[in-house]
C-alpha positions in Angstrom: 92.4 111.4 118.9 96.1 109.9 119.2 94.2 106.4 118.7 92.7 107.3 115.8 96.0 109.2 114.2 97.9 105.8 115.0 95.2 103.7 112.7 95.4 106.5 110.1 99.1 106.0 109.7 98.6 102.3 110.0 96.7 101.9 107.4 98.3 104.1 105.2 101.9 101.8 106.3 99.4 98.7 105.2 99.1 100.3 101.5 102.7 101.1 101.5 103.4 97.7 102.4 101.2 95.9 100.1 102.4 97.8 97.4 106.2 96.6 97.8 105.2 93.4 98.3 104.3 93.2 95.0 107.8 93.7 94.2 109.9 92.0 97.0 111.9 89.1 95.4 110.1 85.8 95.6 111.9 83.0 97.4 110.3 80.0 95.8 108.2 78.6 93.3 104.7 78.9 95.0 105.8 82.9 95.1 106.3 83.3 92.0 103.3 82.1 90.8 101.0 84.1 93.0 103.7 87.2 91.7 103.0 86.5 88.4 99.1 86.0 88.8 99.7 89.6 90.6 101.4 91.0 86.9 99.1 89.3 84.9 96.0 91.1 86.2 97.4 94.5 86.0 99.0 93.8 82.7 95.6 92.7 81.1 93.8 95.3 82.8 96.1 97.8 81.1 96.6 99.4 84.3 98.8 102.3 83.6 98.7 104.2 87.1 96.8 103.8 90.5 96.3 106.5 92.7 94.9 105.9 95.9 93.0 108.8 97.9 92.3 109.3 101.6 88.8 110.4 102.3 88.9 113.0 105.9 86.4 111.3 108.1 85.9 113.4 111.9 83.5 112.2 113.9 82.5 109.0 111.9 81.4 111.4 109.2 83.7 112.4 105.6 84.5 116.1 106.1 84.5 116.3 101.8 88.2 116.8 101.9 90.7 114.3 100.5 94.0 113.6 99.8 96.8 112.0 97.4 98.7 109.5 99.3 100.0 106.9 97.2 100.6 106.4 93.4 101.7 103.4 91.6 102.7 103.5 88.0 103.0 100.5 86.0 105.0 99.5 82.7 103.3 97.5 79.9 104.1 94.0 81.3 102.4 94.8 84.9 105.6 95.5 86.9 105.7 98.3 89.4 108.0 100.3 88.3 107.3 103.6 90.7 105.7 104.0 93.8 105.6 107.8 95.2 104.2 108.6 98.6 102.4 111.9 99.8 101.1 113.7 102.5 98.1 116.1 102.0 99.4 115.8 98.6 102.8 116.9 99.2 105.1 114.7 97.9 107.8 112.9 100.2 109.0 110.2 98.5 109.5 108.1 95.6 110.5 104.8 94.7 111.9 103.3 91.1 111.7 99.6 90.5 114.0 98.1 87.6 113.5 94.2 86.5 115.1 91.7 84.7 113.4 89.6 81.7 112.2 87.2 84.1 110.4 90.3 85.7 112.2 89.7 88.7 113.6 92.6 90.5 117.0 93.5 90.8 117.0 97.2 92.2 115.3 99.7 93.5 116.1 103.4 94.2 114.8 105.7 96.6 115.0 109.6 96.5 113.6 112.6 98.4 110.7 114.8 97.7 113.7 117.0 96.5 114.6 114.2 93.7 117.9 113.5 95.4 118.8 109.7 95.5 118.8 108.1 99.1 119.4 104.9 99.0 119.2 101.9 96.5 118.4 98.0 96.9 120.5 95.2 94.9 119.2 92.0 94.4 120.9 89.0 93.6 119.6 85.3 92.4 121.2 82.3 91.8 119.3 79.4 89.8 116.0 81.1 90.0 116.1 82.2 94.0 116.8 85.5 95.6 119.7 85.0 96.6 121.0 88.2 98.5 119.6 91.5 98.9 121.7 94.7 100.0 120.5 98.3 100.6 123.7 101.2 100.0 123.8 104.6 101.0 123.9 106.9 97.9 128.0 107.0 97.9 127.7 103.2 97.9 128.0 102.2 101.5 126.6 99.2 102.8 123.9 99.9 105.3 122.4 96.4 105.7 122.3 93.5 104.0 120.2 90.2 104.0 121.3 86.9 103.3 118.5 84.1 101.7 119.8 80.4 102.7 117.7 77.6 101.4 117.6 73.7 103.2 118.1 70.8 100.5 115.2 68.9 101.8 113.1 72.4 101.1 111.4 72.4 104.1 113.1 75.8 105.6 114.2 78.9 104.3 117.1 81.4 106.4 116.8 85.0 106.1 119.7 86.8 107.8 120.1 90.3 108.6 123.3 91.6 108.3 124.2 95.3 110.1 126.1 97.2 107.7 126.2 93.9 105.7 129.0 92.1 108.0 126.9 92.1 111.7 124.2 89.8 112.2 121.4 91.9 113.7 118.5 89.0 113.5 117.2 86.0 111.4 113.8 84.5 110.5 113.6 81.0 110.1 110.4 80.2 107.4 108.8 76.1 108.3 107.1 74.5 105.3 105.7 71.0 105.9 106.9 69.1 103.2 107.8 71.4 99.7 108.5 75.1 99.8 108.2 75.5 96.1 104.5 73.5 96.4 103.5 75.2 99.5 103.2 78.3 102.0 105.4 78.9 105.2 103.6 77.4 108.2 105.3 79.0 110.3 108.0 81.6 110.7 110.6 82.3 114.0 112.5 85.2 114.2 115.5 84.8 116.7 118.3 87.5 117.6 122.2 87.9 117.1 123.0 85.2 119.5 120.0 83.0 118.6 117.0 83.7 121.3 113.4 83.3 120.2 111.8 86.5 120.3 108.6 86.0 118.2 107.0 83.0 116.3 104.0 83.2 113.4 101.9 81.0 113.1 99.8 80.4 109.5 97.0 78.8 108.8 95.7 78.0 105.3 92.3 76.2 103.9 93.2 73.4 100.6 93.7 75.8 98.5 96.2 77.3 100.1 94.4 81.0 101.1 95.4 81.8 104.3 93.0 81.6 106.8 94.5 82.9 109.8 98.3 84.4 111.6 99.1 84.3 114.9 101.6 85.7 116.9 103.4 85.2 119.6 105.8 86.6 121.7 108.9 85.0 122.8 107.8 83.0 125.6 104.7 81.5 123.6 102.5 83.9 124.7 99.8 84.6 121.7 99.8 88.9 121.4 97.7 89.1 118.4 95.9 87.5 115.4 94.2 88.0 112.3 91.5 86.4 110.4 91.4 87.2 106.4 87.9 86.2 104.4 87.8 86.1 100.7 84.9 86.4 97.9 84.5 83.5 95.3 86.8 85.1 93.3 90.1 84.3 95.3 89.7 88.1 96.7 90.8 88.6 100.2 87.9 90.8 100.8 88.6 91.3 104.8 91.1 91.1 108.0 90.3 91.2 111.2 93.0 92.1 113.7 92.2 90.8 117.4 94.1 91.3 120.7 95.7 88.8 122.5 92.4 88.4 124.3 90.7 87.6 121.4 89.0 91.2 121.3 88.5 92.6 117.8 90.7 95.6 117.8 89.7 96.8 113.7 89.1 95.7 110.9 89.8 96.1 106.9 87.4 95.6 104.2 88.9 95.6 100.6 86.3 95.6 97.4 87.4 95.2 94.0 86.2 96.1 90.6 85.4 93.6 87.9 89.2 92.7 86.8 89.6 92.0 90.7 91.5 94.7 91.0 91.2 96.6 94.7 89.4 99.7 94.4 88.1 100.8 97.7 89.8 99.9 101.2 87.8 101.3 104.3 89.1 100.3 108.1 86.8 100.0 111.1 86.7 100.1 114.8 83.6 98.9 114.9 81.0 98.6 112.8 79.3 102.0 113.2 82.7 103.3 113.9 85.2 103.7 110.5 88.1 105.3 110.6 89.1 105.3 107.1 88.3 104.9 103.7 90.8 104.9 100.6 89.5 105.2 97.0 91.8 104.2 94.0 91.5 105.9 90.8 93.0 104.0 87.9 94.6 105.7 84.7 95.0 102.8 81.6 96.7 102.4 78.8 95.5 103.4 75.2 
């Protein structure tokens, strides 16, 4: 039963996740443009608000109950502009998202279930590229900060982490072969304060740059997991498959979406007589 509670959560982190990723500031050209294909869809869909519902399933069979879990609302142009989180319906948190006219995003605020600010975001650019990003306390306080350092031969980007934004806590190199603005990472290494390894990802992508497979690996080389990501004729990424470091499938994710390839269903698997959840969005649209 604790297995199962962990892949619930999991995959209820996974929605969060995507769902601010389609709002974390792009670092480079190639970023943008799969942001922007991102906007487009939801702007020409006239997608006004998706809510995405948890279906109970015990015992490999839906119980009938379900529940609010996540809600997106959208402005006219396709930016995010809040994200509000539940459980069992209860609301615990929300998140406002404010742009600039390049629909690039320069802050977000986060407040309770109570509607009392927490924290907010600042983002900074500087000829086109995040630049800095800095999350405050409600009274203003730095609590960390991260720092976005580009190479001039555009073959690796720095992200630093910054403790209260003066401490170096960690940094991620990102690896691009030849362009970062033409191209994904290959690879990203995340090393601590005093510069150790202590995890590398690997990516692998077909021509047209889907990615294929990530790898990861610990900080002695050793490979801990992977994942494998299908995708319809459409561009859709239709599946992941999560593996152990033993090349076991541990679960795995199937995503189907609706005719403006927009995701609409998202069910996770064990095995294959064996899932452990499904989440159905609801859309609301503009008039």
């Amino acid at each position: 039963m604790r297995n199962k509670k962990i892949f619930l959560v999991a995959l209820s982190v996974v929605l969060v996740f995507m769902s601010i990723l389609a709002t974390e500031p792009v670092k480079t050209a190639m970023e943008k443009n799969e942001r922007e294909k991102f906007r487009n869809q939801i702007k020409e869909a006239k997608i006004k608000k998706i809510t995405a519902i948890k279906y109970e399933i015990v015992d490999r069979k839906e119980t009938g109950k379900k529940f609010k879990i996540i809600e997106q609302e959208f402005d006219q142009n396709g930016n995010l502009v809040v994200l509000k989180t539940y459980e069992k319906d209860e609301l615990t948190k929300t998140v406002k998202f404010f742009y600039n006219d390049s629909f690039d995003l320069i802050k977000e605020e986060e407040y309770s279930k109570d509607n009392n600010l927490i924290s907010r975001t600042v983002y900074k650019y500087k000829d086109g590229r995040i630049e800095s990003k800095e999350v405050q306390k409600e009274n203003g306080a730095v609590i960390e900060s991260y720092a976005f350092i580009y190479s001039e031969d555009k073959k690796t980007i720095t992200i630093k982490k910054l403790k209260e934004g003066k401490y170096l806590e960690y940094y991620l190199d990102y690896l691009y072969k030849e362009d970062f603005d033409k191209e994904n990472a290959k690879e990203i290494y995340r090393y601590s304060d005093s510069g150790k390894l202590q995890m590398r990802t690997e990516n692998q992508y077909d021509e047209k740059w889907f990615l294929r497979d990530k790898i990861i690996y610990d900080d002695k080389g050793a490979e801990q997991s992977s994942y494998r990501y299908q995708y319809d004729q459409k561009g859709n990424n239709t599946k992941v498959i999560c593996f152990d470091k033993d090349k076991n499938v541990k679960y795995y994710d199937e995503f189907k979406f609706n005719s403006k390839n927009i995701c609409e269903e998202i069910k996770r698997f064990y095995t294959p007589d064996r899932m452990l959840t499904k989440i159905v969005h609801q859309f609301e649209y503009f008039k």
